[in-house]
DSSP file (Angstrom, degrees, kcal/mol; ACC not computed):
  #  RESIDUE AA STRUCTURE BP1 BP2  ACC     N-H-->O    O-->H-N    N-H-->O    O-->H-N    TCO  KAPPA ALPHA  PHI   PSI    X-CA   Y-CA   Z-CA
    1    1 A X    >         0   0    0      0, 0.0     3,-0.6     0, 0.0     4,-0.2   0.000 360.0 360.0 360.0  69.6  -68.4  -30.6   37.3
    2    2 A X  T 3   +     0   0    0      1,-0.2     3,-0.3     2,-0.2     4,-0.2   0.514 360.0  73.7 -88.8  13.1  -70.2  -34.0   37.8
    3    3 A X  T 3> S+     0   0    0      1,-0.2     4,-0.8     2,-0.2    -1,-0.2   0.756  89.0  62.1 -75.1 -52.3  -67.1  -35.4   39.3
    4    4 A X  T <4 S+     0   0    0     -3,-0.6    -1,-0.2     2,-0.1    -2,-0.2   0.796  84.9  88.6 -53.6 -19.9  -68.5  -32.9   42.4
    5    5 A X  T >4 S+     0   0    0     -3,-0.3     3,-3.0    -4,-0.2    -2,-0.2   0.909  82.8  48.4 -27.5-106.0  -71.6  -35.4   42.2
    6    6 A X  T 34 S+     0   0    0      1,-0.3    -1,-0.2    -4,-0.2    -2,-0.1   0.474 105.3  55.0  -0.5 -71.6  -70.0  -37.9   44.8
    7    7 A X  T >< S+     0   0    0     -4,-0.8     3,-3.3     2,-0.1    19,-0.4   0.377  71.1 122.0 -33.3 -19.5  -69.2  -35.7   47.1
    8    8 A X  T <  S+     0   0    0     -3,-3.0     2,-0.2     1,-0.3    19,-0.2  -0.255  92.3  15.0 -69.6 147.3  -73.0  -34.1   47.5
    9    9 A X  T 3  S+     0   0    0     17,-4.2    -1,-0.3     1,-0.1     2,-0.1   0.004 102.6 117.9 124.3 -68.4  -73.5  -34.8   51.5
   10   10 A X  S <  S-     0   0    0     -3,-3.3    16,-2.7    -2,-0.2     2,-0.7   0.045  73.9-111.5 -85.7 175.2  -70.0  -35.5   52.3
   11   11 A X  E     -A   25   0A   0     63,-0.3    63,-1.3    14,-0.3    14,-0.3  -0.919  51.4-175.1-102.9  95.6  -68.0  -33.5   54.6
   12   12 A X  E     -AB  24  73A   0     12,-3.0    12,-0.6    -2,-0.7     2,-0.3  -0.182  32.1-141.7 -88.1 153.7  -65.4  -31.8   52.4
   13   13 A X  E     -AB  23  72A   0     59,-2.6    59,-2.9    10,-0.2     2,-0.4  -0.967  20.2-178.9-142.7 142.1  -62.2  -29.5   52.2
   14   14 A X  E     -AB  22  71A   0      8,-1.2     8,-2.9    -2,-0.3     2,-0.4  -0.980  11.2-155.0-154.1 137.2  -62.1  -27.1   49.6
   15   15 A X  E     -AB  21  70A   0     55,-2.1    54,-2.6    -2,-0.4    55,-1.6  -0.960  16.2-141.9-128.9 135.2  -58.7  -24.6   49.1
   16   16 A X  E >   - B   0  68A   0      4,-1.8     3,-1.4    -2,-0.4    79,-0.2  -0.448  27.3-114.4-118.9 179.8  -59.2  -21.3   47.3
   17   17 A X  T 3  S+     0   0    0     50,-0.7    78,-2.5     1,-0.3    79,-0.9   0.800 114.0  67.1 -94.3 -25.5  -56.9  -20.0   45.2
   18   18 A X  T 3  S-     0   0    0     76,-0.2    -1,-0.3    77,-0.1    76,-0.1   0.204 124.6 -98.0 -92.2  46.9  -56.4  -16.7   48.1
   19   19 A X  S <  S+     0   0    0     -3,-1.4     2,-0.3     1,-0.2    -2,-0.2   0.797  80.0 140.7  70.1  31.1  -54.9  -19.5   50.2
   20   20 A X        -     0   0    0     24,-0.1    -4,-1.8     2,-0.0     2,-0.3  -0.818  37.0-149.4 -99.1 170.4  -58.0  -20.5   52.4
   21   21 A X  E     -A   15   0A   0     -2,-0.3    22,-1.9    -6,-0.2    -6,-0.2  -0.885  11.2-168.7-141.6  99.9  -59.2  -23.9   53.6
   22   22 A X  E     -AC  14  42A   0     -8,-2.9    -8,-1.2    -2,-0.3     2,-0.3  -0.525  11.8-172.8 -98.6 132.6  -62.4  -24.6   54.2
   23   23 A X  E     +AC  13  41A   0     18,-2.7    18,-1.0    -2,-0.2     2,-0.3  -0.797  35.7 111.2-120.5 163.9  -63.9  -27.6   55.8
   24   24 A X  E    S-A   12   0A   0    -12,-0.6   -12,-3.0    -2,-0.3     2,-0.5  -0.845  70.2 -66.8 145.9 165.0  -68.4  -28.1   55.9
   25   25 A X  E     -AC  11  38A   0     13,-1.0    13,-2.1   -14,-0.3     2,-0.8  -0.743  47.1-118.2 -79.6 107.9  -70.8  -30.3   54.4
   26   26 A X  E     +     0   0A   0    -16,-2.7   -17,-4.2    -2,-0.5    11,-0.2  -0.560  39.1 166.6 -87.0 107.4  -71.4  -30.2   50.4
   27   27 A X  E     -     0   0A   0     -2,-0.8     2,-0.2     1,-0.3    -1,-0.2   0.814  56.2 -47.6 -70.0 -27.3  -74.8  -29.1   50.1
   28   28 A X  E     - C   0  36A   0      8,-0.7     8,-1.4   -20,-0.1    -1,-0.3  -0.823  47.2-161.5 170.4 149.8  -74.7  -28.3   46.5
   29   29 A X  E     - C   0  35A   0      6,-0.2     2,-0.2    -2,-0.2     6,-0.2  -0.832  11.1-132.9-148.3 175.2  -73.0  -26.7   43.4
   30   30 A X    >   -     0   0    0      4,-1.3     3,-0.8    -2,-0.2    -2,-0.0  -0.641  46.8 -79.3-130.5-167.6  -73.4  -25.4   39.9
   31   31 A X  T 3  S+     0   0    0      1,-0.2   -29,-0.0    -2,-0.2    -1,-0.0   0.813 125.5  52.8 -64.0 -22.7  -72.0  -25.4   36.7
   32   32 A X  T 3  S-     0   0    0    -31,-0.0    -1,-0.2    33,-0.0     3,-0.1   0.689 115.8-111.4 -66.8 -19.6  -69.4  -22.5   37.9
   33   33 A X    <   +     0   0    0     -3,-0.8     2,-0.2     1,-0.3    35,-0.1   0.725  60.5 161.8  70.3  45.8  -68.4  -24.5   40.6
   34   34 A X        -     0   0    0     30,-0.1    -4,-1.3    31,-0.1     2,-0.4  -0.411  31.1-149.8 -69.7 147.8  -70.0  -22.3   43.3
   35   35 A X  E     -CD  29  63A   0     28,-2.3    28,-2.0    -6,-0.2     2,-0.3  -0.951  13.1-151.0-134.5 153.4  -70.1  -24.6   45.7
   36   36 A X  E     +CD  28  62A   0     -8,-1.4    -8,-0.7    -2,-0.4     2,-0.3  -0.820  30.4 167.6-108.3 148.1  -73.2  -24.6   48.9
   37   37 A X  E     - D   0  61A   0     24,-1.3    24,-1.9    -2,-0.3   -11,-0.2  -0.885  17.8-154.9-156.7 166.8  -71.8  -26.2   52.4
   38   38 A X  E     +C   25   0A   0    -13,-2.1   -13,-1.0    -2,-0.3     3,-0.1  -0.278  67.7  29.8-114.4-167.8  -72.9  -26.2   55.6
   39   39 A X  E    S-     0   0A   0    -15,-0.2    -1,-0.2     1,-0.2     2,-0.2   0.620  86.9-177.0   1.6  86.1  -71.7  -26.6   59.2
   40   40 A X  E     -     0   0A   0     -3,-0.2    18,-1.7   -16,-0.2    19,-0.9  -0.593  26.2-168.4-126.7 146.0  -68.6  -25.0   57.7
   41   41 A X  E     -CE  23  57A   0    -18,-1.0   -18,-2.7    -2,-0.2     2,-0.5  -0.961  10.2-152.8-144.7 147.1  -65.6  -24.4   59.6
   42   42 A X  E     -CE  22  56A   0     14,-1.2    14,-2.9    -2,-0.3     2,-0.9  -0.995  25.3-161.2-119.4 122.3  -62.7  -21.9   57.9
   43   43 A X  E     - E   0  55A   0    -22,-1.9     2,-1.0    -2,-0.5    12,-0.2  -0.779  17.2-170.4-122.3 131.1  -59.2  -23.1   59.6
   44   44 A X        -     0   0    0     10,-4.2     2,-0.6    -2,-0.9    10,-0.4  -0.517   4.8-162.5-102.1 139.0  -56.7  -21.3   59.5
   45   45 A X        -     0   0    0     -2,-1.0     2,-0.3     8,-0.2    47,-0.3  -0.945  18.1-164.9-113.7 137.6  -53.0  -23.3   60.8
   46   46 A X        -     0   0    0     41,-0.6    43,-0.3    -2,-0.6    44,-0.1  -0.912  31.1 -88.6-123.5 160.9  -50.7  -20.8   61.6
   47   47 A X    >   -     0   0    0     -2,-0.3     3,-1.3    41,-0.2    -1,-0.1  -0.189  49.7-107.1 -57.3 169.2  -46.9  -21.4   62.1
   48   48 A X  G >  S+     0   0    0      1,-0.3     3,-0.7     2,-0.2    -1,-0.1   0.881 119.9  53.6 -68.7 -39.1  -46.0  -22.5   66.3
   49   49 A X  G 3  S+     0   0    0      1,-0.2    -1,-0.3    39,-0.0    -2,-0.1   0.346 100.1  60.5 -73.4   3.7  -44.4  -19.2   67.2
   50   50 A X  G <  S-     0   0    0     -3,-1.3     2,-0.9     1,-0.2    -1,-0.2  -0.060 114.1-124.5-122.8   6.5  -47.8  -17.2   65.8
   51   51 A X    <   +     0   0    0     -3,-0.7     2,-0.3    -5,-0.0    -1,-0.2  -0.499  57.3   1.6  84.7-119.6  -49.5  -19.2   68.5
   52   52 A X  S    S-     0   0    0     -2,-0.9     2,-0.3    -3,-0.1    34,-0.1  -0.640  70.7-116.1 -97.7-173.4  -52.6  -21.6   68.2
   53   53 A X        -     0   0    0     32,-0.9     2,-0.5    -2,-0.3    -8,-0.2  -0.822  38.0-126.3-104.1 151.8  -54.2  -22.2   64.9
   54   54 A X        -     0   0    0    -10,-0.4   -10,-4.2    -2,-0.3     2,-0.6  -0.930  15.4-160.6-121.5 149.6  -58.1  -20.9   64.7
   55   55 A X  E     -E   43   0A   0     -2,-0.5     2,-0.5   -12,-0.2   -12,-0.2  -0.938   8.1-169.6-111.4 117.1  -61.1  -22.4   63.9
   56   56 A X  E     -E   42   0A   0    -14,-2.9   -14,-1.2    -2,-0.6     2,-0.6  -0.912  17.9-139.8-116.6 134.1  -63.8  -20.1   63.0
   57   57 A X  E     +E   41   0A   0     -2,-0.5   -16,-0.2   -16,-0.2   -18,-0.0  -0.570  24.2 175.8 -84.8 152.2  -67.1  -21.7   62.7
   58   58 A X        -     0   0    0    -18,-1.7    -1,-0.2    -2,-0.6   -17,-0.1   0.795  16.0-157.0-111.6 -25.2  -68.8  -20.3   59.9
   59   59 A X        +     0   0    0    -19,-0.9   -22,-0.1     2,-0.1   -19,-0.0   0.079  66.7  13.8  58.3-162.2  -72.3  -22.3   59.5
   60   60 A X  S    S+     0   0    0      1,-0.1     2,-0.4   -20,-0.0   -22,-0.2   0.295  79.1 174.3 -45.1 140.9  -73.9  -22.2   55.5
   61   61 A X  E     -D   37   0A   0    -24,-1.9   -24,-1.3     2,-0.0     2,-0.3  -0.995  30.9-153.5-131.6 126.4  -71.6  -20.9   53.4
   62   62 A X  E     -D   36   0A   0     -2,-0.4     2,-0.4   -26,-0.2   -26,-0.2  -0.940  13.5-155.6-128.2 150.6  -71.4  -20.5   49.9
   63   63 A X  E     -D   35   0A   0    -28,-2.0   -28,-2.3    -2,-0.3     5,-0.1  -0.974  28.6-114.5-111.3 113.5  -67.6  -20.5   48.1
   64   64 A X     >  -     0   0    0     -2,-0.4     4,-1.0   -30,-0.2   -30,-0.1  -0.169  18.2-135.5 -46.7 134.5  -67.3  -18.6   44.6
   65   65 A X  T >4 S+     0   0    0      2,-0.2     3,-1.7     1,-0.2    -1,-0.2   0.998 107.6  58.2 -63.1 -60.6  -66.4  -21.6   41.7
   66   66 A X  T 34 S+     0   0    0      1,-0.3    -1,-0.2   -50,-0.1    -2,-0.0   0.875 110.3  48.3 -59.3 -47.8  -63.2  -18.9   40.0
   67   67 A X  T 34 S+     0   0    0    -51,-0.1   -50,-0.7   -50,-0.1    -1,-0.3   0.898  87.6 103.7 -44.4 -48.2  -61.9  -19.2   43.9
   68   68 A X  E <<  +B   16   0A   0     -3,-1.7   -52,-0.2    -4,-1.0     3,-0.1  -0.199  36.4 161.6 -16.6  98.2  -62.3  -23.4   43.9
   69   69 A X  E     -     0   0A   0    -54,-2.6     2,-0.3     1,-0.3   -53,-0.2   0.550  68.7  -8.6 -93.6 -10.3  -58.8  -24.4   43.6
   70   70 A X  E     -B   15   0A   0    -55,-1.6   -55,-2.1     2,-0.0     2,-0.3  -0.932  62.7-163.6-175.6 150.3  -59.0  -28.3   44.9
   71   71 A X  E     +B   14   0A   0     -2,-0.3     2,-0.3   -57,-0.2   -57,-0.2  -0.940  22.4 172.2-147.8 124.6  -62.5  -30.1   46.7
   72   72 A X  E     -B   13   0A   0    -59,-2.9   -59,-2.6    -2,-0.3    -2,-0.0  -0.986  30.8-114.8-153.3-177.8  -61.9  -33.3   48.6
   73   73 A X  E     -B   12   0A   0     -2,-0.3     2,-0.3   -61,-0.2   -61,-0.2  -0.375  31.9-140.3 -81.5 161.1  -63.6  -35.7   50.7
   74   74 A X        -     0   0    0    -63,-1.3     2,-0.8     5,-0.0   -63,-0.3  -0.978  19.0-121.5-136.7-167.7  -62.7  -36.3   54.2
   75   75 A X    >>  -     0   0    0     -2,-0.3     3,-1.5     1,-0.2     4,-1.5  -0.790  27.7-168.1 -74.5  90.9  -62.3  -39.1   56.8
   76   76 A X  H 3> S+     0   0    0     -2,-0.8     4,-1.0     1,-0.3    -1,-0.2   0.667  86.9  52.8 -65.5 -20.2  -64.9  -37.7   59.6
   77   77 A X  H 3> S+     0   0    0      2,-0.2     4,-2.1     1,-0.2    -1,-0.3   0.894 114.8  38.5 -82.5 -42.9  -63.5  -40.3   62.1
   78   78 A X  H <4 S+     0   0    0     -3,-1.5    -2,-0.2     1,-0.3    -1,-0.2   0.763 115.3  54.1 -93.8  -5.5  -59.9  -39.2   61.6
   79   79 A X  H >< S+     0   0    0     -4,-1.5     3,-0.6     1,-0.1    -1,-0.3   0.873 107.7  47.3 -79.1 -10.1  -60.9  -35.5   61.3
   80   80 A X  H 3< S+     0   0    0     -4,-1.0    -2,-0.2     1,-0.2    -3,-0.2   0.898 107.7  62.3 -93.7 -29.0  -62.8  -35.4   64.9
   81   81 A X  T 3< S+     0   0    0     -4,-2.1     2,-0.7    -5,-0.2    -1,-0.2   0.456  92.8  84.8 -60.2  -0.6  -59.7  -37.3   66.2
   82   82 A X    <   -     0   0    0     -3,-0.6     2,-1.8    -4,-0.2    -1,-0.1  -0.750  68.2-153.3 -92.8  79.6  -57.7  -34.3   65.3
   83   83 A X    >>  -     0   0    0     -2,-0.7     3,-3.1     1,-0.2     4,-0.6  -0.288  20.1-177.4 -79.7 111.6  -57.3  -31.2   67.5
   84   84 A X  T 34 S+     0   0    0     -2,-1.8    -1,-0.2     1,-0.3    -4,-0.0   0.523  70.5  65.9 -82.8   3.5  -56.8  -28.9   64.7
   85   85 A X  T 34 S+     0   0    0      1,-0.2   -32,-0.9   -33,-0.1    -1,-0.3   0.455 106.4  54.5-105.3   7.5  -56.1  -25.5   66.8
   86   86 A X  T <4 S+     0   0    0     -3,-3.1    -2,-0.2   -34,-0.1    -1,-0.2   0.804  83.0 101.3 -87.2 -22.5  -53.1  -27.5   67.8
   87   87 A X     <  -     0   0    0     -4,-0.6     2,-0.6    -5,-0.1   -41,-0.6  -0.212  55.1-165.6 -86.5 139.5  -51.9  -28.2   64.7
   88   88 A X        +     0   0    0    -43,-0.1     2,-0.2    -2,-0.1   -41,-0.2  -0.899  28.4 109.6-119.4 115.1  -48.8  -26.0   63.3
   89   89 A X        -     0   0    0     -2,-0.6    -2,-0.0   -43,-0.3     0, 0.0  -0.861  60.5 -42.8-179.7 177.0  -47.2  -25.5   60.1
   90   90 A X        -     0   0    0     -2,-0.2     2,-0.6     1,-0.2   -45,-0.1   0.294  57.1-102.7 -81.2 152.7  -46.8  -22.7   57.2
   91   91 A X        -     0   0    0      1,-0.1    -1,-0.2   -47,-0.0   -45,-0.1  -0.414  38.2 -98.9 -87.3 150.9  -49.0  -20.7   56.2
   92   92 A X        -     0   0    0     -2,-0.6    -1,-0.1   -47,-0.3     3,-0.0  -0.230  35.6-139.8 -40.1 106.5  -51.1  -21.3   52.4
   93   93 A X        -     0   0    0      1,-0.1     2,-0.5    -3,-0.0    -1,-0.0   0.305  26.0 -97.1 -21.7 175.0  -49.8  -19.2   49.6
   94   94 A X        -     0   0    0    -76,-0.1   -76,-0.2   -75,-0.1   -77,-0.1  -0.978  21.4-148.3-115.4 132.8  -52.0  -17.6   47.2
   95   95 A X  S    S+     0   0    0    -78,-2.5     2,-0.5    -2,-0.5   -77,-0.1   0.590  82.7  61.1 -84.0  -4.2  -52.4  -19.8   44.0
   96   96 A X  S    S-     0   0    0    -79,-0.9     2,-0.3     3,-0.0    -2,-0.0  -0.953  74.3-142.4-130.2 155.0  -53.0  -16.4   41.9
   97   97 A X        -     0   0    0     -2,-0.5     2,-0.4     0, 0.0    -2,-0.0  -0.784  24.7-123.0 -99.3 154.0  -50.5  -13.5   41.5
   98   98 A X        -     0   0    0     -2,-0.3     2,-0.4     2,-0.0    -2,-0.0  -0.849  24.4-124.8 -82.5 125.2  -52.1  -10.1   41.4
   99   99 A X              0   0    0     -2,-0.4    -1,-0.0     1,-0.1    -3,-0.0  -0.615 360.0 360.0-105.1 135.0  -51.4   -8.2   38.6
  100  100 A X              0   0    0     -2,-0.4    -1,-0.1     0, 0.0    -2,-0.0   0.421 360.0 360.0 -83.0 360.0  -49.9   -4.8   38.9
């Protein structure tokens, strides 16, 4: 994954396939696409009636690659301008069905 290259640094968000979303600093990754990040924050938005959204800070972190469903950069400026345990809307699916 040398497409993950770019990114080395940057401040990221990376969605796993059991529907979390992860925000942190990409320290580093491998060929699975385990991926290292740091000053990691897991935020979870929950719908308005379920109350605020939480931010748990998590600090180094490491994310299993077979979880990795999507890695992108973000805008630090417009994320610190964000208060994100205000922020409301449904919650992430899970990208894999469980097999019975």
């Amino acid at each position: 994954m040398s497409s993950l290259n770019s990114y080395l640094n940057k401040k990221v968000a990376v969605l796993t396939s059991d529907g979390r979303f992860f925000v942190g600093v990409l320290e580093g990754y491998d060929h699975s696409t385990n991926l290292i990040l740091s000053d990691t924050q897991e935020r979870v938005i929950v719908p308005t009636e379920e109350g605020e959204s939480i931010i748990d800070e998590l600090g180094l972190f490491v994310i299993r690659g077979d979880l990795v469903v999507c890695v992108g950069e973000i805008d630090e400026a417009l994320d610190k301008s964000i208060d994100w345990t205000r922020v409301h809307g449904s919650t992430i699916q899970k990208t894999k069905k469980s097999i019975r």
